[in-house]
mmCIF file of the C-alpha atoms, coordinates in Angstrom:
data_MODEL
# 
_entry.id   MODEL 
# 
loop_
_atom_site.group_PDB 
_atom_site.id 
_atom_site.type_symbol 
_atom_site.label_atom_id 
_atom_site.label_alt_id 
_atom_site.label_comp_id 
_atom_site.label_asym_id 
_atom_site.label_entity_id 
_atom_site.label_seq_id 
_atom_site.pdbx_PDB_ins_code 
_atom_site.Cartn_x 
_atom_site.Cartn_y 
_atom_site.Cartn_z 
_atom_site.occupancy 
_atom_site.B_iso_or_equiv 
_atom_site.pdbx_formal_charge 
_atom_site.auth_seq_id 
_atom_site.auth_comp_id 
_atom_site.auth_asym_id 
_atom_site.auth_atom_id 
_atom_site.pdbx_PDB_model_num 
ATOM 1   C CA . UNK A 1 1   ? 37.999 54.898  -121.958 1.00 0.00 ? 1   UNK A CA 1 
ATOM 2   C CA . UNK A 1 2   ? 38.045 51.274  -123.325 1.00 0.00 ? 2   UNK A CA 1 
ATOM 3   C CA . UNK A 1 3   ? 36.488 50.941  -126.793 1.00 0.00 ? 3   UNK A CA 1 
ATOM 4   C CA . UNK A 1 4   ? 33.876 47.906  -126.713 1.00 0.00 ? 4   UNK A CA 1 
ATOM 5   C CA . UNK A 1 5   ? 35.192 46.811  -130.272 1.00 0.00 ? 5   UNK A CA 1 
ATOM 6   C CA . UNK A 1 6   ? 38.660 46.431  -129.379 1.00 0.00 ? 6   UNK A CA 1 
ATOM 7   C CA . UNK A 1 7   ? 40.467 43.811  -130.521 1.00 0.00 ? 7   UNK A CA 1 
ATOM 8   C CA . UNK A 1 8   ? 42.183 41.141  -128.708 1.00 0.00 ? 8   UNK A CA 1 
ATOM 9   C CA . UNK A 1 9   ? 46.480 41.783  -128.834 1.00 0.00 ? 9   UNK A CA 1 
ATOM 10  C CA . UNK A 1 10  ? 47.825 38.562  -130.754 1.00 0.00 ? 10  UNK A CA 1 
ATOM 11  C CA . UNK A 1 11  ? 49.995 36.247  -128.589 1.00 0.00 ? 11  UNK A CA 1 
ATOM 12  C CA . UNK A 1 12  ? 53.650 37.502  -129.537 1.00 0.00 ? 12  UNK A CA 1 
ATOM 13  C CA . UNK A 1 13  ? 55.717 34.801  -131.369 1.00 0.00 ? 13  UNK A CA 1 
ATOM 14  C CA . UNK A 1 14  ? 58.039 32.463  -129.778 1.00 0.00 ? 14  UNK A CA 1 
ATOM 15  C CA . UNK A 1 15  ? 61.772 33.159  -129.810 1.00 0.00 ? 15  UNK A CA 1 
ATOM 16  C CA . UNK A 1 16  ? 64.524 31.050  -130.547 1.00 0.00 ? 16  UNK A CA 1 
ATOM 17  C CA . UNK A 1 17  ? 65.885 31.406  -126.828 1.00 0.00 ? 17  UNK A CA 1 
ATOM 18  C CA . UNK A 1 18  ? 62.642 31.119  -125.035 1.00 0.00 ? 18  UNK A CA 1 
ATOM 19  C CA . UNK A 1 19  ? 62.116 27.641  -127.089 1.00 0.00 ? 19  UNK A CA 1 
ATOM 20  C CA . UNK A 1 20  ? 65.686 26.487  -126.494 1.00 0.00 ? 20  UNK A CA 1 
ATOM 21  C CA . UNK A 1 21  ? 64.821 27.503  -122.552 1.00 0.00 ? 21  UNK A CA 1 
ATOM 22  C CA . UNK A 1 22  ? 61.566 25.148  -122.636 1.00 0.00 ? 22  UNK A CA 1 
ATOM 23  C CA . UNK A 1 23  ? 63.760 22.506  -124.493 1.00 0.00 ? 23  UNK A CA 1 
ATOM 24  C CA . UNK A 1 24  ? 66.079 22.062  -121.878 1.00 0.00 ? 24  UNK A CA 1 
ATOM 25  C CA . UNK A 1 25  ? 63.329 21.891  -118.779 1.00 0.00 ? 25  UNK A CA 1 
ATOM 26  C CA . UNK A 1 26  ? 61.980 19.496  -121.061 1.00 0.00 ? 26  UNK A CA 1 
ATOM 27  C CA . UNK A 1 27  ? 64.999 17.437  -120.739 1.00 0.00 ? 27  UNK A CA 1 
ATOM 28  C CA . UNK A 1 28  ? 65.818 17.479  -117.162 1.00 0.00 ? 28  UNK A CA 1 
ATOM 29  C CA . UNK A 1 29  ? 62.578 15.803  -116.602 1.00 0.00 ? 29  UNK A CA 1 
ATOM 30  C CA . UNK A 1 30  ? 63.442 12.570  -118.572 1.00 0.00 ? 30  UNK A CA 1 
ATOM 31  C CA . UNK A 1 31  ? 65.549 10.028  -116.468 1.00 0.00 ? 31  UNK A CA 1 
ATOM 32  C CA . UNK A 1 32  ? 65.686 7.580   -119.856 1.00 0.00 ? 32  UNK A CA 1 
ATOM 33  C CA . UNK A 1 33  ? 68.528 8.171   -122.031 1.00 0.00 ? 33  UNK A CA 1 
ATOM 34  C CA . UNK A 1 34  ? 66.819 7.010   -125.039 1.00 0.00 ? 34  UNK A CA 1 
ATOM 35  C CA . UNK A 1 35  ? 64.153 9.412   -123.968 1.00 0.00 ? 35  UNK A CA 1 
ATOM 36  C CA . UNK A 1 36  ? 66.563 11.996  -123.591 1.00 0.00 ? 36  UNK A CA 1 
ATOM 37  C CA . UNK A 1 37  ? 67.948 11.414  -127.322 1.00 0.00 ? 37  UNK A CA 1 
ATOM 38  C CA . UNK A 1 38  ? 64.376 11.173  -129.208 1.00 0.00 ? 38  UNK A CA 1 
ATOM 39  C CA . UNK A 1 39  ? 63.141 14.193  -127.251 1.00 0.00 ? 39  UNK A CA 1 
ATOM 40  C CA . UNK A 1 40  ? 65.937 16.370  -128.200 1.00 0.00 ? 40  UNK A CA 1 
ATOM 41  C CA . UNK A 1 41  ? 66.037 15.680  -131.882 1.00 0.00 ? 41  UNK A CA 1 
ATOM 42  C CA . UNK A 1 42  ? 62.164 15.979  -131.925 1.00 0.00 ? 42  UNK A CA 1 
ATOM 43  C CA . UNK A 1 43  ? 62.339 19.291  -130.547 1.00 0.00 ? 43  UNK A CA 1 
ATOM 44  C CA . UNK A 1 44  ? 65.060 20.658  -132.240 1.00 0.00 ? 44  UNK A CA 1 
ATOM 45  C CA . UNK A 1 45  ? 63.354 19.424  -135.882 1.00 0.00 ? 45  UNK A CA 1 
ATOM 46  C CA . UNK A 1 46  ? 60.392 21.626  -134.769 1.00 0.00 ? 46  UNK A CA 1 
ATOM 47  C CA . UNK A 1 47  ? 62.212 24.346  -133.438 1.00 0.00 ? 47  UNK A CA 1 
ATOM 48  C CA . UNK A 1 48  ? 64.176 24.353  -136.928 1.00 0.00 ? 48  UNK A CA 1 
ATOM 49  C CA . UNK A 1 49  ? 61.100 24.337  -138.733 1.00 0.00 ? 49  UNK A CA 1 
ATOM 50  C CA . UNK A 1 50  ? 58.987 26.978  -136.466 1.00 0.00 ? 50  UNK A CA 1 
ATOM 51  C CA . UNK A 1 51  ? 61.682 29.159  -137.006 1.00 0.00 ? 51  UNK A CA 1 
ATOM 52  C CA . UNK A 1 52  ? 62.063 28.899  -141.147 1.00 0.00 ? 52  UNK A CA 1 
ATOM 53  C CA . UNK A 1 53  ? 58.779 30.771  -141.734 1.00 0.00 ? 53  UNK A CA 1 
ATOM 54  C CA . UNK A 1 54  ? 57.451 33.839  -139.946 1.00 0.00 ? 54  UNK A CA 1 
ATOM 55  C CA . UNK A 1 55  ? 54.966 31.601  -137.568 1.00 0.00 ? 55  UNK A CA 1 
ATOM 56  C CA . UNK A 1 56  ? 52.309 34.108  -136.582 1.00 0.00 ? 56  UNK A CA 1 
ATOM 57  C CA . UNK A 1 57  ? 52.783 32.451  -132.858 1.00 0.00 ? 57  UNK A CA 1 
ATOM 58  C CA . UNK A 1 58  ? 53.618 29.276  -130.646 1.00 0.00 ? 58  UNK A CA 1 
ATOM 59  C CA . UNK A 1 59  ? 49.652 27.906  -130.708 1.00 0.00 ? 59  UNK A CA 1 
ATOM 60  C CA . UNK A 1 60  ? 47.760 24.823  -131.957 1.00 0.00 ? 60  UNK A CA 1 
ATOM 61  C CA . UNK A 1 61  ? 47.036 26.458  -135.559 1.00 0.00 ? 61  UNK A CA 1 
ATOM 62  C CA . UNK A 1 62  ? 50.974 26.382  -135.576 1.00 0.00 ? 62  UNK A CA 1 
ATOM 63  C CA . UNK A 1 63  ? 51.258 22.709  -134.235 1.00 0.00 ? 63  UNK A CA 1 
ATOM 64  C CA . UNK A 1 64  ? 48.378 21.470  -137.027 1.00 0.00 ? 64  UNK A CA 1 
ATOM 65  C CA . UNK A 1 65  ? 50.627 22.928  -139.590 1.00 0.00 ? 65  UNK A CA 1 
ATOM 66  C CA . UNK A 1 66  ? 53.359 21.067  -138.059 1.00 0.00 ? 66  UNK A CA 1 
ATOM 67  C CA . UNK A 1 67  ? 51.864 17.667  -138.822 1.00 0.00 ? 67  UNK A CA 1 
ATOM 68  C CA . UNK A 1 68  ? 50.876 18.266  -142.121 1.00 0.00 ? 68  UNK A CA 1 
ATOM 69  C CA . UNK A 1 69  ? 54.367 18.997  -142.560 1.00 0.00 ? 69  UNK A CA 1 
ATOM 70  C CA . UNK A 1 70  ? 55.258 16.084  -141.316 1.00 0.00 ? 70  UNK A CA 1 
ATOM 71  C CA . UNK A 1 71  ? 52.769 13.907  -142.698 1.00 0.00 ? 71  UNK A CA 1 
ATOM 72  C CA . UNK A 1 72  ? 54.079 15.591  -146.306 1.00 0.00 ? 72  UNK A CA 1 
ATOM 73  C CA . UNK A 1 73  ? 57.403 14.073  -145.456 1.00 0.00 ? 73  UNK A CA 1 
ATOM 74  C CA . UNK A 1 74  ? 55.881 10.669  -145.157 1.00 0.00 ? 74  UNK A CA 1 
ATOM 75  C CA . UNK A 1 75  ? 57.038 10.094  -142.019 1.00 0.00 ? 75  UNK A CA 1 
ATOM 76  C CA . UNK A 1 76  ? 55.600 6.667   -140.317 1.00 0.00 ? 76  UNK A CA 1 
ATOM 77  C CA . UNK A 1 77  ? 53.106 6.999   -138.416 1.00 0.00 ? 77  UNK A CA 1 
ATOM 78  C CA . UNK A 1 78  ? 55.004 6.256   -135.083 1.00 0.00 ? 78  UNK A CA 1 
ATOM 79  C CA . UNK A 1 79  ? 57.832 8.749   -135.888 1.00 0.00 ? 79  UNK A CA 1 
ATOM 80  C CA . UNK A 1 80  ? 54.942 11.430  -136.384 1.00 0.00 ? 80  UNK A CA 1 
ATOM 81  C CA . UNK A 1 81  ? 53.447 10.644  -133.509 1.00 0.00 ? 81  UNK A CA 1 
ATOM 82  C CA . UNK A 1 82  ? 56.417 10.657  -131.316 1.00 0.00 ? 82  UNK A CA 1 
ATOM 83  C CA . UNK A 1 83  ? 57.369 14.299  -132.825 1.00 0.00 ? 83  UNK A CA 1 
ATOM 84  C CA . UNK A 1 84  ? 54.261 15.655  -131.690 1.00 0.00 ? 84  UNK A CA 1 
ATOM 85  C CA . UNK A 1 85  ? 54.487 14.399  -128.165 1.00 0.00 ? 85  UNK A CA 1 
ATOM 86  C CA . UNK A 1 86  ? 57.608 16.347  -127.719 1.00 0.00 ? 86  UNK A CA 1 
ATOM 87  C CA . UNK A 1 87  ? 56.025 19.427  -129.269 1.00 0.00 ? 87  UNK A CA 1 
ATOM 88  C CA . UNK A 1 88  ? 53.470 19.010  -126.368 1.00 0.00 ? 88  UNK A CA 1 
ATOM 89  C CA . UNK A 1 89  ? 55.936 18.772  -123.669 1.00 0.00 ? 89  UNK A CA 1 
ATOM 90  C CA . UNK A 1 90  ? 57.772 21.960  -125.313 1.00 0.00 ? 90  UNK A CA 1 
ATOM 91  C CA . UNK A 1 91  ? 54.463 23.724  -125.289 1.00 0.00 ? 91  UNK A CA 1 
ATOM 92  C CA . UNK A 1 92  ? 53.690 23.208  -121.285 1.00 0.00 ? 92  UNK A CA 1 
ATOM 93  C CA . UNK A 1 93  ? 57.362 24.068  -119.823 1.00 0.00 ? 93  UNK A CA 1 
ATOM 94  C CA . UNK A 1 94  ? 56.858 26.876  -122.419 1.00 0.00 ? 94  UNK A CA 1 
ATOM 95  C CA . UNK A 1 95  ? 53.645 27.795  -120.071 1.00 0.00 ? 95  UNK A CA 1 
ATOM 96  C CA . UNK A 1 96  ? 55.940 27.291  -116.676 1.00 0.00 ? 96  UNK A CA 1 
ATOM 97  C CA . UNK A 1 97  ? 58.417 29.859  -118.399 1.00 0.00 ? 97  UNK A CA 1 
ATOM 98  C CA . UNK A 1 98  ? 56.134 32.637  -119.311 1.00 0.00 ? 98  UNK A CA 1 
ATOM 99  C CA . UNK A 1 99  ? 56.283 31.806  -122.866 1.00 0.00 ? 99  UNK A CA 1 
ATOM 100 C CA . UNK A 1 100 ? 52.576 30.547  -123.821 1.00 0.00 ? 100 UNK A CA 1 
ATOM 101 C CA . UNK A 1 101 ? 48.862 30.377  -121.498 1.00 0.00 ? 101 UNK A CA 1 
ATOM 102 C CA . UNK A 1 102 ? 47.805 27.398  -120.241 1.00 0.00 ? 102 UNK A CA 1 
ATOM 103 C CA . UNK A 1 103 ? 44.888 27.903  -122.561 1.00 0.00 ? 103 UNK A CA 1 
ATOM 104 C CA . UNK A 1 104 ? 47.189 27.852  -125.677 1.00 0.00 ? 104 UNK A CA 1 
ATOM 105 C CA . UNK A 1 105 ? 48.689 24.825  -124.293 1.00 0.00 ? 105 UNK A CA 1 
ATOM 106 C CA . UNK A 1 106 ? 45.853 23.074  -123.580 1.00 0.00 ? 106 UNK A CA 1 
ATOM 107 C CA . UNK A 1 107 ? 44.900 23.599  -127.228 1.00 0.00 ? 107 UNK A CA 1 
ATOM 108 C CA . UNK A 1 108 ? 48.409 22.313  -128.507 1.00 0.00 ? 108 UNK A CA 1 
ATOM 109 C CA . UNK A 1 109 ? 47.285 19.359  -126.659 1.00 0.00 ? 109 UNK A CA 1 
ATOM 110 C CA . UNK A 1 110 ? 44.548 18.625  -128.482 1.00 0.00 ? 110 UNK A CA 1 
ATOM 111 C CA . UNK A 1 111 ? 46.043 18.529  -131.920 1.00 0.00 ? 111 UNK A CA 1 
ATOM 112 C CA . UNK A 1 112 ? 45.335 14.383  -132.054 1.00 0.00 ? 112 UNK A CA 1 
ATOM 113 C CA . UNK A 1 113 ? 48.036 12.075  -133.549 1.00 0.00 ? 113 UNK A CA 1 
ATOM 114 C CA . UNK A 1 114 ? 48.150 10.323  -137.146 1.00 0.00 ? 114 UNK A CA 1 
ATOM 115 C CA . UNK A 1 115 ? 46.101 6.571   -136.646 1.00 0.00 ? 115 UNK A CA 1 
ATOM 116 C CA . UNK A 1 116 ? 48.279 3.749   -136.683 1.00 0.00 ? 116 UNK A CA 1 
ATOM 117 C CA . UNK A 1 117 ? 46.302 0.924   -138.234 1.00 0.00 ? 117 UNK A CA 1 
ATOM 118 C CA . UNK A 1 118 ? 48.361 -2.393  -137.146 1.00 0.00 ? 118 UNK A CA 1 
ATOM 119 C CA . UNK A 1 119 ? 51.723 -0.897  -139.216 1.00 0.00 ? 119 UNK A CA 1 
ATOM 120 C CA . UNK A 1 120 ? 55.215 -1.772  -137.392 1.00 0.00 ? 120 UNK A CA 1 
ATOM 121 C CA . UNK A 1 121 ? 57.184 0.680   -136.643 1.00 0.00 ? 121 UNK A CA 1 
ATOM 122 C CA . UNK A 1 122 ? 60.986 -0.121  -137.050 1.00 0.00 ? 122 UNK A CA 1 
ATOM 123 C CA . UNK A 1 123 ? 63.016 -2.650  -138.140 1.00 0.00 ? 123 UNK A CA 1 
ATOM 124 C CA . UNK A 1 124 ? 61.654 -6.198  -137.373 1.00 0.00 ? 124 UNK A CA 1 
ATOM 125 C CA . UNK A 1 125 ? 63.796 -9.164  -137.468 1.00 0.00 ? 125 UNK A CA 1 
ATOM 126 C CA . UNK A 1 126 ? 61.926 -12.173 -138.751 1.00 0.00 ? 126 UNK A CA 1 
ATOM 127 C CA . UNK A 1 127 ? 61.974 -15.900 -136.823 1.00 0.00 ? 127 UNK A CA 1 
ATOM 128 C CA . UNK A 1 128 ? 65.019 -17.005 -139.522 1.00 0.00 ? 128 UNK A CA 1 
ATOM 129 C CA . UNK A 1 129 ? 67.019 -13.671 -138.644 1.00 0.00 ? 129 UNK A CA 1 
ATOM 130 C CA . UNK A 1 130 ? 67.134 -13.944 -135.231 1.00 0.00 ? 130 UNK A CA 1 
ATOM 131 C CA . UNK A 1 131 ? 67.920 -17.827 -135.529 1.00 0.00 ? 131 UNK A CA 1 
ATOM 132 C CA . UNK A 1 132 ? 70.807 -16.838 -137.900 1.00 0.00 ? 132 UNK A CA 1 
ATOM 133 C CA . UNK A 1 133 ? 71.898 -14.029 -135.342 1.00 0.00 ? 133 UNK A CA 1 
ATOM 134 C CA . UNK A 1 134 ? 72.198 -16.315 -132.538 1.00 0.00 ? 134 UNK A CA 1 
ATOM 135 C CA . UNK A 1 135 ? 73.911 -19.032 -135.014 1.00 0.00 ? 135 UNK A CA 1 
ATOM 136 C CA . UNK A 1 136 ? 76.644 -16.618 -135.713 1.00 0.00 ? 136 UNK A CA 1 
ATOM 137 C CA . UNK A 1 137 ? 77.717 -16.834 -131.868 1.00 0.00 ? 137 UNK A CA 1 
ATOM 138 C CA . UNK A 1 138 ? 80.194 -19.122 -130.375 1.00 0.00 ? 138 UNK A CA 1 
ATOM 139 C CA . UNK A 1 139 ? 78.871 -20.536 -127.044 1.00 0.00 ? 139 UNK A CA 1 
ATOM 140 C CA . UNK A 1 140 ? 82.305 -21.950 -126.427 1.00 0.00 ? 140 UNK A CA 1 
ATOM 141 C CA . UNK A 1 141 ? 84.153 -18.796 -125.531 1.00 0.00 ? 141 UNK A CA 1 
ATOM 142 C CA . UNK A 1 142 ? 83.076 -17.114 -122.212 1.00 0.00 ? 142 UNK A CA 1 
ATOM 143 C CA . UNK A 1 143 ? 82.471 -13.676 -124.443 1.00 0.00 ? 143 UNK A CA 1 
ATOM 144 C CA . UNK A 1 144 ? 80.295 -15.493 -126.933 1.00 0.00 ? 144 UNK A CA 1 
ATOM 145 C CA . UNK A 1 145 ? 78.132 -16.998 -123.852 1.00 0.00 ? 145 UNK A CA 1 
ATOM 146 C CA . UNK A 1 146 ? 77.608 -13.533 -122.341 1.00 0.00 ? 146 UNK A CA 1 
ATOM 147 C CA . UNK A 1 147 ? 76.801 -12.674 -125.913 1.00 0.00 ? 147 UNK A CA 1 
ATOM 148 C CA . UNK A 1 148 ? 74.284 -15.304 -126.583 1.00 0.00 ? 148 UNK A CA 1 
ATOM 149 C CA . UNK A 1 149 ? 72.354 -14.674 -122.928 1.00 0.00 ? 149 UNK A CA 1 
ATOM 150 C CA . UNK A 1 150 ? 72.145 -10.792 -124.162 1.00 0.00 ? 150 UNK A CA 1 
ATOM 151 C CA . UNK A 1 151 ? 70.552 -11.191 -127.877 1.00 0.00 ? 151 UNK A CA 1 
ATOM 152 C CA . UNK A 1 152 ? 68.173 -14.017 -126.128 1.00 0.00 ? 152 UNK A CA 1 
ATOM 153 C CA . UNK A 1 153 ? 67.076 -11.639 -123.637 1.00 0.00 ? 153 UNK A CA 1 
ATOM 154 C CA . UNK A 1 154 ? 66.613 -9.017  -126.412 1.00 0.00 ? 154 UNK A CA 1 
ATOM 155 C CA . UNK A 1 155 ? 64.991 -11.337 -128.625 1.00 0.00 ? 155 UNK A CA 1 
ATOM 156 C CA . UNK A 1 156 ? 62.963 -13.286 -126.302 1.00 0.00 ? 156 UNK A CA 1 
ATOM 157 C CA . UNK A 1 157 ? 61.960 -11.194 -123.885 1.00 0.00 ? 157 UNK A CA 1 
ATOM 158 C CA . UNK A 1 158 ? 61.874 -7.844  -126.161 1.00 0.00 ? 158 UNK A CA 1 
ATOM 159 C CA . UNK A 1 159 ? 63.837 -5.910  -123.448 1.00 0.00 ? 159 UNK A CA 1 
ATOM 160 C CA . UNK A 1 160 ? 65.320 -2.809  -124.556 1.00 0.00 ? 160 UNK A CA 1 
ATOM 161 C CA . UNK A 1 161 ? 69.122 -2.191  -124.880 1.00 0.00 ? 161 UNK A CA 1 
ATOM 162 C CA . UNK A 1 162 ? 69.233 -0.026  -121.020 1.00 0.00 ? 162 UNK A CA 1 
ATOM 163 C CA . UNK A 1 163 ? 67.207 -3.112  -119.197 1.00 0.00 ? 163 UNK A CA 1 
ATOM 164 C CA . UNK A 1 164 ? 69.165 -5.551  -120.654 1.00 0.00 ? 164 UNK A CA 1 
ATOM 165 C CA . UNK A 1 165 ? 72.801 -3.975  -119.559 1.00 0.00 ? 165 UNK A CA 1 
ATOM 166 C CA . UNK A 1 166 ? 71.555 -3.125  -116.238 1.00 0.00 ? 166 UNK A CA 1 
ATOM 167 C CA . UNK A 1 167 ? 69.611 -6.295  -115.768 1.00 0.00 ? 167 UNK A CA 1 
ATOM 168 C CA . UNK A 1 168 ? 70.937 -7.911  -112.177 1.00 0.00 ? 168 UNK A CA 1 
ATOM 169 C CA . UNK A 1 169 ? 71.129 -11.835 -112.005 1.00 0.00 ? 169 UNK A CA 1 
ATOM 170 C CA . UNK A 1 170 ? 68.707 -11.414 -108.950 1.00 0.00 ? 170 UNK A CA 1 
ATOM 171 C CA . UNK A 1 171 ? 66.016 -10.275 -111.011 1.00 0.00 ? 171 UNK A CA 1 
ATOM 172 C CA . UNK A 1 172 ? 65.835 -13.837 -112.705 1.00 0.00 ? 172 UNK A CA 1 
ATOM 173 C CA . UNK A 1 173 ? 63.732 -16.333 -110.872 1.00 0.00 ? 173 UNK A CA 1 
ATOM 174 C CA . UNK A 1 174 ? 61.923 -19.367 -111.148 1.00 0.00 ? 174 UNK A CA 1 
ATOM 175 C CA . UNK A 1 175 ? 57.990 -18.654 -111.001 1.00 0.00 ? 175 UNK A CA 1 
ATOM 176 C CA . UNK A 1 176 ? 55.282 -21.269 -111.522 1.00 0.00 ? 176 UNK A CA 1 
ATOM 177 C CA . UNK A 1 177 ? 57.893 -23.550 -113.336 1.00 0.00 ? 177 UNK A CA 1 
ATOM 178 C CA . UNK A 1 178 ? 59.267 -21.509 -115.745 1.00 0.00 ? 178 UNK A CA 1 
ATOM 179 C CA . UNK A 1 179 ? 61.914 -18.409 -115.626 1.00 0.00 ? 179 UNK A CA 1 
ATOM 180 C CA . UNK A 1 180 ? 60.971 -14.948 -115.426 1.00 0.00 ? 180 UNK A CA 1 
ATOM 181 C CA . UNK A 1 181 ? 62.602 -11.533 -115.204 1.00 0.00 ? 181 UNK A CA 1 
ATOM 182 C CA . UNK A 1 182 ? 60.705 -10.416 -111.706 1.00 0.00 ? 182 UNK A CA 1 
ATOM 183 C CA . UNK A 1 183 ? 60.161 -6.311  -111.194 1.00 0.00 ? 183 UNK A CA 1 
ATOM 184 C CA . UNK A 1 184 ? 62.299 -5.119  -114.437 1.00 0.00 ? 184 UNK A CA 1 
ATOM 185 C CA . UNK A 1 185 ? 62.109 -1.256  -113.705 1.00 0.00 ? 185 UNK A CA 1 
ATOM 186 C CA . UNK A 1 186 ? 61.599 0.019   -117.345 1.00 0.00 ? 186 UNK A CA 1 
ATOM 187 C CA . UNK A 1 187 ? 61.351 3.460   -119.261 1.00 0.00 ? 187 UNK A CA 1 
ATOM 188 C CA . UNK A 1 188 ? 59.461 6.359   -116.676 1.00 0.00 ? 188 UNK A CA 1 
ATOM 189 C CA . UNK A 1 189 ? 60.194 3.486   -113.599 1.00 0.00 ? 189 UNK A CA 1 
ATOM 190 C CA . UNK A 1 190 ? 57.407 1.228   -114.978 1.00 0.00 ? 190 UNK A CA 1 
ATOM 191 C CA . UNK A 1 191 ? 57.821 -2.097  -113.018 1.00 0.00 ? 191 UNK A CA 1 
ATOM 192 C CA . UNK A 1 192 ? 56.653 -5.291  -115.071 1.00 0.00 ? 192 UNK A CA 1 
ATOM 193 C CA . UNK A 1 193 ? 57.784 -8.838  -114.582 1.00 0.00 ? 193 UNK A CA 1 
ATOM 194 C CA . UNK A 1 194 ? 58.758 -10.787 -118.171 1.00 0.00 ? 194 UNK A CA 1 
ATOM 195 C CA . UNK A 1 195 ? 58.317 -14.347 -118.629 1.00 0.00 ? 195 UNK A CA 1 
ATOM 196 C CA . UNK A 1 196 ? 61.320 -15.682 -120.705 1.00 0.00 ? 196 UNK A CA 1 
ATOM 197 C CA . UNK A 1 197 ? 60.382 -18.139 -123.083 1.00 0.00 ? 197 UNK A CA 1 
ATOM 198 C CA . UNK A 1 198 ? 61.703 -21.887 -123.135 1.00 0.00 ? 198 UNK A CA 1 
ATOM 199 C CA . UNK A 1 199 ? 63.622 -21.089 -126.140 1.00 0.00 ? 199 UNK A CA 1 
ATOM 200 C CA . UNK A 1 200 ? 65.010 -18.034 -124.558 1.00 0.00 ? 200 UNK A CA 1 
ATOM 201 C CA . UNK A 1 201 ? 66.448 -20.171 -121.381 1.00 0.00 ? 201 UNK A CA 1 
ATOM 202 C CA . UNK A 1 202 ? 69.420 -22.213 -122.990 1.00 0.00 ? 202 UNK A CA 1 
ATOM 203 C CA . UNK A 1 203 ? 72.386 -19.838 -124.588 1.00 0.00 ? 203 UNK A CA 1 
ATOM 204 C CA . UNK A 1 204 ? 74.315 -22.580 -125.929 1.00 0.00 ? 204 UNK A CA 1 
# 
């Protein structure tokens, strides 16, 4: 006979294996190297840290904690955000492997991300910087000319390192007067096409 008052049977923690498990699937999913990189070390920092403490389970109680954590750290605001975005992922391959509910997950997915209030993230070159970069480059040598179209495209255009080294010379036309990089397949296969500025034209 099934007492009316009985309690619900607490979700059983997360092991070590079962997270490394939903780690991986997480990682076959990502084409993008980069992706692949930041992914990996955000999920391993959390794994580290759920597993430092007795966590009661893998849930979005758990995941709040988590940010606080990371907030404590004074993180930016970016890097915090981009360490809870794996920690999402983790949580729904965790649900395809038997590890959490959907429910659970769907909570985890709630927990919102620390506001970014116009702050750059990274390392920003200013308008002198980038002048001196490209000063430092000899257009007369057929190295420093390959050199010179590659930091223009990176600081013109604001292409990352991948589209940049697997840019094709077809992919460079003339549109309405002016150059532009036409149908630049990006990070996740996002297509865009990138004017290049006048500046950003002449290497030498």
């Amino acid at each position: 006979m099934i007492k009316r008052n009985q309690q619900a049977v607490p979700a059983p923690t997360a092991s070590v294996p079962e997270l490394e498990q939903a780690k991986h699937a997480v990682l076959n999913t990502l084409e993008s190297i980069q992706s692949r990189r930041s992914y990996e070390h955000a999920m391993s920092e959390f794994i580290t840290w759920y597993c430092s403490a007795a966590r009661l389970a893998f849930n979005r109680s758990v995941v709040l904690q988590y940010r606080t954590f990371l907030e404590k750290k004074q993180l930016a605001a970016g890097a915090i955000n981009v360490r809870l975005a794996a920690v999402r992922r983790l949580a729904y391959e965790a649900v395809d492997h038997g590890i959490l509910s959907p429910d659970v997950a769907a909570a985890i997915r709630r927990v919102k991300g620390v506001r970014q209030i116009g702050r750059r993230v990274g390392n920003w070159l200013t308008v002198e910087q980038g002048h001196n970069l490209l000063g430092a480059i000899s257009p007369k040598a057929l190295r420093g000319k390959r050199d010179a179209a590659m930091l223009s495209l990176l600081l013109a255009c604001g292409l990352r390192r991948s589209e940049v080294v697997n840019l094709r010379c077809e992919r460079i036309q003339r549109r309405e007067d002016r150059w532009a990089i036409v149908d630049l397949v990006g990070k996740s296969g996002h297509i865009r096409t990138v004017p290049v500025p006048q500046w950003g034209e002449k290497c030498d």
